[in-house]
DRENTORKOL-3810 file (N, C-alpha, C; in nm, 4 decimals):
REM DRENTORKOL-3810
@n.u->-2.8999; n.v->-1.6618; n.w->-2.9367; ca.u->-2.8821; ca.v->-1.5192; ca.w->-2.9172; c.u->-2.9016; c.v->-1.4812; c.w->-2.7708
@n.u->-2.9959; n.v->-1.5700; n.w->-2.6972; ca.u->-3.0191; ca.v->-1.5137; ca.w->-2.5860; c.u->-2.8875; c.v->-1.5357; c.w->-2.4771
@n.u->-2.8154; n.v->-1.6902; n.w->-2.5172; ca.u->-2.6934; ca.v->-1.6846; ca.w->-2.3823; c.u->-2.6036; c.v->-1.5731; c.w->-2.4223
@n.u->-2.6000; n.v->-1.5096; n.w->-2.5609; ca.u->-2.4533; ca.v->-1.4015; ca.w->-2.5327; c.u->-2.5143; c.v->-1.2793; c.w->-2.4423
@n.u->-2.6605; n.v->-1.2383; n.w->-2.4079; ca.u->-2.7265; ca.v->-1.1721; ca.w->-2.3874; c.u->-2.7042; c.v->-1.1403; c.w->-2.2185
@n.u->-2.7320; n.v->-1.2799; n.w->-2.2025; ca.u->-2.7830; ca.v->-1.3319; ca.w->-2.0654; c.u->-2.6630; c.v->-1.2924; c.w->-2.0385
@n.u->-2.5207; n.v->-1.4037; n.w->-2.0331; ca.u->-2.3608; ca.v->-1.3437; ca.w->-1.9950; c.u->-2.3166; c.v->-1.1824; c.w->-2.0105
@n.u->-2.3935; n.v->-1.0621; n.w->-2.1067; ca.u->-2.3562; ca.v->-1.0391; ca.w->-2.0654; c.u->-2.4407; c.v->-0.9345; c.w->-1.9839
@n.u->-2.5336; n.v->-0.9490; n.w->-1.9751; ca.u->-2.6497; ca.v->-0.8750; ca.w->-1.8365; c.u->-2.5862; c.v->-0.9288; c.w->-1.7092
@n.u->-2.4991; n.v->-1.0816; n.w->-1.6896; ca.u->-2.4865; ca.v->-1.0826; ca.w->-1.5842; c.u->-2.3668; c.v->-1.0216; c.w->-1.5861
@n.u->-2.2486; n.v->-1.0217; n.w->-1.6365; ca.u->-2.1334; ca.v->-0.9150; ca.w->-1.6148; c.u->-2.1121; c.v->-0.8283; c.w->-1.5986
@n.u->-2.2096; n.v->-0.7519; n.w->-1.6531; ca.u->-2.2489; ca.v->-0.6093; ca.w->-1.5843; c.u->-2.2747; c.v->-0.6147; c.w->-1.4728
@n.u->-2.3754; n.v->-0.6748; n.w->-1.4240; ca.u->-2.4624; ca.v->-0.6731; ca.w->-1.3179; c.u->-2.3323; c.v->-0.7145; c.w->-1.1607
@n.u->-2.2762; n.v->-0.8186; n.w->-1.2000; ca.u->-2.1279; ca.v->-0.8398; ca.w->-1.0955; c.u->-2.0279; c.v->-0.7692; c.w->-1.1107
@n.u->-2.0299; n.v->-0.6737; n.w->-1.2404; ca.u->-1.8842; ca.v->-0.6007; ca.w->-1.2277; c.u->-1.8637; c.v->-0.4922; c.w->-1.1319
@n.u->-2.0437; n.v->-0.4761; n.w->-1.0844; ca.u->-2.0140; ca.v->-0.3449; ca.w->-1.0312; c.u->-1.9711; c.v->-0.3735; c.w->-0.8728
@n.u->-1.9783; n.v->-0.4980; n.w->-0.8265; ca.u->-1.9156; ca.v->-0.5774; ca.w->-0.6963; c.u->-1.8179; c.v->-0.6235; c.w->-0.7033
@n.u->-1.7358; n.v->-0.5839; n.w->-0.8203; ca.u->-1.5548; ca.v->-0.6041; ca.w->-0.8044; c.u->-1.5123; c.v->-0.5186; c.w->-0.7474
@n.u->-1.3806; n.v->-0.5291; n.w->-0.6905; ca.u->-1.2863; ca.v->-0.4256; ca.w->-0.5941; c.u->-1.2394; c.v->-0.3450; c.w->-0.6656
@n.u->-1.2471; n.v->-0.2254; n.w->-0.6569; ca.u->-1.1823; ca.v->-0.1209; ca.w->-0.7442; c.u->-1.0156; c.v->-0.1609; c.w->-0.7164
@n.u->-0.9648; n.v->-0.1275; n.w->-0.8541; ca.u->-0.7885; ca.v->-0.1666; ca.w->-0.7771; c.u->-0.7492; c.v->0.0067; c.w->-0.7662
@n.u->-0.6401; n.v->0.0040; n.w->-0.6874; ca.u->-0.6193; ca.v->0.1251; ca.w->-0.6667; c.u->-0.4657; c.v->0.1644; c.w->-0.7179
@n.u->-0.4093; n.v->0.2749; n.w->-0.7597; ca.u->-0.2707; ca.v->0.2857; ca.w->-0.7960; c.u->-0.1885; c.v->0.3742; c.w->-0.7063
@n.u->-0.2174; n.v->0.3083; n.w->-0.5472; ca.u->-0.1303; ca.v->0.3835; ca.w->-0.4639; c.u->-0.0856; c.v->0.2365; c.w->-0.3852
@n.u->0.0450; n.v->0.2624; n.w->-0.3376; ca.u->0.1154; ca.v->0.1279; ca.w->-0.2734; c.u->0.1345; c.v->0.1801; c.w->-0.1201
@n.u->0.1947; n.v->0.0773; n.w->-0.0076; ca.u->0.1900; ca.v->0.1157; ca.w->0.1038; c.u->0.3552; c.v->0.0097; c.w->0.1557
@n.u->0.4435; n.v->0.0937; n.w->0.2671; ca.u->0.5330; ca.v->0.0673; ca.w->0.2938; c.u->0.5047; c.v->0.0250; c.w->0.4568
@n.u->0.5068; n.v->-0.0889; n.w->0.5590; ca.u->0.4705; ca.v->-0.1135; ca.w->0.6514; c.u->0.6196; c.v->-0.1950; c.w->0.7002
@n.u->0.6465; n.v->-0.1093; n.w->0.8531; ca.u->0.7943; ca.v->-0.2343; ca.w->0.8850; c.u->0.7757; c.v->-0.1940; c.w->1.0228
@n.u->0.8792; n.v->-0.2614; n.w->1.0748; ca.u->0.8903; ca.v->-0.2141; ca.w->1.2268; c.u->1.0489; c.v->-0.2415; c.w->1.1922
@n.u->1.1028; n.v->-0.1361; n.w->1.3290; ca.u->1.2436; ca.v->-0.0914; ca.w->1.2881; c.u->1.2999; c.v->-0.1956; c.w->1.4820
@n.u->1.3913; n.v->-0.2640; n.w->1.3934; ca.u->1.4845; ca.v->-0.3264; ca.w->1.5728; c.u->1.6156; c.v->-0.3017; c.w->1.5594
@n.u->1.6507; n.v->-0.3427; n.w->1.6925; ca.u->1.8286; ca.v->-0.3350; ca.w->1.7060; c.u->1.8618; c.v->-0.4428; c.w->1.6497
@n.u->2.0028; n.v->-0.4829; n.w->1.6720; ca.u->2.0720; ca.v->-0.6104; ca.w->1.6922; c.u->2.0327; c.v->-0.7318; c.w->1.7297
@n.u->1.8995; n.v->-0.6365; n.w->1.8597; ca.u->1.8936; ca.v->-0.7600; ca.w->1.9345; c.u->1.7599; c.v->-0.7883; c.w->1.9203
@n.u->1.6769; n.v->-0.7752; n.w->1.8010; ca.u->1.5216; ca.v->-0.7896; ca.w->1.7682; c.u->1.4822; c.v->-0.7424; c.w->1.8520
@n.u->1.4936; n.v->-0.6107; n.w->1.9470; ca.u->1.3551; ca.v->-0.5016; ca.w->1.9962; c.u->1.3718; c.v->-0.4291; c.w->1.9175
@n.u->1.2093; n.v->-0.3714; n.w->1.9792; ca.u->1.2001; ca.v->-0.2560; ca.w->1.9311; c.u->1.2453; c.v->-0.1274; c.w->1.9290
@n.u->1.2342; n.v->-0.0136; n.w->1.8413; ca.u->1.2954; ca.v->0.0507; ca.w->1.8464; c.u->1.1579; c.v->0.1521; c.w->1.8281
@n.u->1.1198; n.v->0.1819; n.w->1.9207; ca.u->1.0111; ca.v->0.3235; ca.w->1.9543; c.u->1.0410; c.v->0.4589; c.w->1.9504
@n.u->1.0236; n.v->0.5240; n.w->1.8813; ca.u->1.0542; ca.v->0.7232; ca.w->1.8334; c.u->1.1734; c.v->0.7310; c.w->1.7344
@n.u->1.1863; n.v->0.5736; n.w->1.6502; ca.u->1.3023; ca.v->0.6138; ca.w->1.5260; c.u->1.2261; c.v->0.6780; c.w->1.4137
@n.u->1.3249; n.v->0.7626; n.w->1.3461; ca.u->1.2461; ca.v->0.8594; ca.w->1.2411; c.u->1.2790; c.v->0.7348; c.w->1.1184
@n.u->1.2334; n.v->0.7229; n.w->1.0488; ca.u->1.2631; ca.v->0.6211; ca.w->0.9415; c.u->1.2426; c.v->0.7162; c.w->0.7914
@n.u->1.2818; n.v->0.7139; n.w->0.6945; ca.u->1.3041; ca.v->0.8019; ca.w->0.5657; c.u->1.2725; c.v->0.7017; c.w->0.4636
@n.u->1.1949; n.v->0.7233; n.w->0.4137; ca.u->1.1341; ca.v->0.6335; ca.w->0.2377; c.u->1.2052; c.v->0.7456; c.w->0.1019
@n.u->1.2936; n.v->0.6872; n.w->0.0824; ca.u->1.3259; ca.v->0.7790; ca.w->-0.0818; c.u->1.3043; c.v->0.7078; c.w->-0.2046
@n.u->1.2726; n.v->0.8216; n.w->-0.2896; ca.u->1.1948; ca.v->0.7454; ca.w->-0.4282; c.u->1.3411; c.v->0.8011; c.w->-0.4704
@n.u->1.4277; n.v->0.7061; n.w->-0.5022; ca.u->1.5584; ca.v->0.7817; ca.w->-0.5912; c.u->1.4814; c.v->0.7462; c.w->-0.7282
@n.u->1.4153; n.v->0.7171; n.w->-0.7970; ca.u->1.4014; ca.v->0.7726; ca.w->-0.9283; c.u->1.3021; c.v->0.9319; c.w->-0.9396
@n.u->1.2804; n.v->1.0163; n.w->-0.8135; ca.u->1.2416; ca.v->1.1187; ca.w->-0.8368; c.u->1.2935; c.v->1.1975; c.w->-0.7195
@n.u->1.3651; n.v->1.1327; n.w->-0.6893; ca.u->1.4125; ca.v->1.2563; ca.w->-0.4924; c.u->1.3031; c.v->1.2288; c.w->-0.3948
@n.u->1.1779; n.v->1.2616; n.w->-0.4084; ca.u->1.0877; ca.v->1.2146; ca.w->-0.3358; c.u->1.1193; c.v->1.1767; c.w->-0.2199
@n.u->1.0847; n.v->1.2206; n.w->-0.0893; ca.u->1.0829; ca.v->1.1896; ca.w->0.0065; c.u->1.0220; c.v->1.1879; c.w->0.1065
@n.u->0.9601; n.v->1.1121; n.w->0.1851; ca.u->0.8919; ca.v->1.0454; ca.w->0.3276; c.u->0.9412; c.v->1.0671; c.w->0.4341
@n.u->0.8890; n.v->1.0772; n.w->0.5443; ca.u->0.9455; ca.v->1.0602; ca.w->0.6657; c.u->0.7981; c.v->1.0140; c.w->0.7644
@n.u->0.8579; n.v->0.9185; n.w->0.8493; ca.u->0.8075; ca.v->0.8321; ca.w->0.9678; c.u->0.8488; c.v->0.8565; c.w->1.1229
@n.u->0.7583; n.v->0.8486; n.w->1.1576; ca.u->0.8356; ca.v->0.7781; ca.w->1.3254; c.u->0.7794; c.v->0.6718; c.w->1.3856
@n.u->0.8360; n.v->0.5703; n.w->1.4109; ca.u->0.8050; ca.v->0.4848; ca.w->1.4641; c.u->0.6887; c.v->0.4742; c.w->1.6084
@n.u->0.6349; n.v->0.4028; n.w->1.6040; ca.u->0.4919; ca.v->0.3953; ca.w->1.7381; c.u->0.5822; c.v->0.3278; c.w->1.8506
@n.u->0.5378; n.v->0.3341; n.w->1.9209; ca.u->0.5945; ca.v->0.2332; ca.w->2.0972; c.u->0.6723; c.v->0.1409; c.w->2.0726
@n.u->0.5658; n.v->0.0405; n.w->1.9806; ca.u->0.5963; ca.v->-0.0863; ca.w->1.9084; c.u->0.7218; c.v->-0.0899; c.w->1.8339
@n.u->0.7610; n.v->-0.0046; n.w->1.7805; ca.u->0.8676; ca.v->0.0460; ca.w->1.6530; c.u->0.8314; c.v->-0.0402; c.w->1.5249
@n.u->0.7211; n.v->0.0161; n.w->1.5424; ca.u->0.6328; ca.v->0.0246; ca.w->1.3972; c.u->0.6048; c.v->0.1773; c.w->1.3178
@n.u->0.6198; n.v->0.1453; n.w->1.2186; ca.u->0.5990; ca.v->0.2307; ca.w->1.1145; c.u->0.4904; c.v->0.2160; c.w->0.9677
@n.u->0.4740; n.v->0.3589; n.w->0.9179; ca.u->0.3919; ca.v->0.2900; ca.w->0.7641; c.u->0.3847; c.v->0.4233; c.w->0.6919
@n.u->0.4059; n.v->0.4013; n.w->0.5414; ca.u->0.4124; ca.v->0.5035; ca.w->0.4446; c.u->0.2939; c.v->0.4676; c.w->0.3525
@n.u->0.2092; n.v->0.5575; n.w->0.4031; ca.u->0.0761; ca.v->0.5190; ca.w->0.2664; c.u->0.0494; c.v->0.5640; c.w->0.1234
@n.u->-0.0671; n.v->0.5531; n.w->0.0807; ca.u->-0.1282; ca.v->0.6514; ca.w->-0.0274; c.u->0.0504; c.v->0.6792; c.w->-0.1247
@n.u->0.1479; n.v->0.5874; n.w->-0.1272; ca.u->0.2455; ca.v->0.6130; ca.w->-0.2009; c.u->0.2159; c.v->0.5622; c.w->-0.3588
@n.u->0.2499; n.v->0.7066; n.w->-0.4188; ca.u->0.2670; ca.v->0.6576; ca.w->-0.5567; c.u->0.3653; c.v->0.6077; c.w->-0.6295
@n.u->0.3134; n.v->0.4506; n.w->-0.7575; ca.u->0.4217; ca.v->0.3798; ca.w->-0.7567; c.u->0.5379; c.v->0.4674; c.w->-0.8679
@n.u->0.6491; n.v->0.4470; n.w->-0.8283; ca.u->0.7648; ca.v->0.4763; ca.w->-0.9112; c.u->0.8152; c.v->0.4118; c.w->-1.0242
@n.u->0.9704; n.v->0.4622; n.w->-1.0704; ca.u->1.0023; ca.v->0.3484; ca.w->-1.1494; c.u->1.1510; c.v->0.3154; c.w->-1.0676
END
């Protein structure tokens, strides 16, 4: 009786040091030409066509970009 006890005092005890999962996704790119540079102050657009939904970006120096805290679609 005592190991179902023990397993599960310790599962408790580690569950609370698992990673919460989270239900938001994240979109990260960098935008180039033709010629692999960068492309610094492009506006970049994320659309959720299963809801219209829409994003907008601008690219950093780097022509990097990122769409966070996005919720997932279908």
């Amino acid at each position: 009786m005592m190991k179902p006890v023990a397993a599960l005092a310790a599962l408790l005890l580690l569950a609370g040091r698992a990673p919460a999962q989270t239900s938001y996704g994240s979109v990260l790119g960098t935008a180039t030409d033709a010629t692999r540079s960068a492309i610094p102050g492009a506006s970049v657009v994320l659309t959720n066509v299963g809801t219209g939904d829409r994003r907008s970006a601008v690219t950093d120096a780097t022509g990097n970009y990122q769409f966070v805290n996005l919720i997932p679609g279908t």
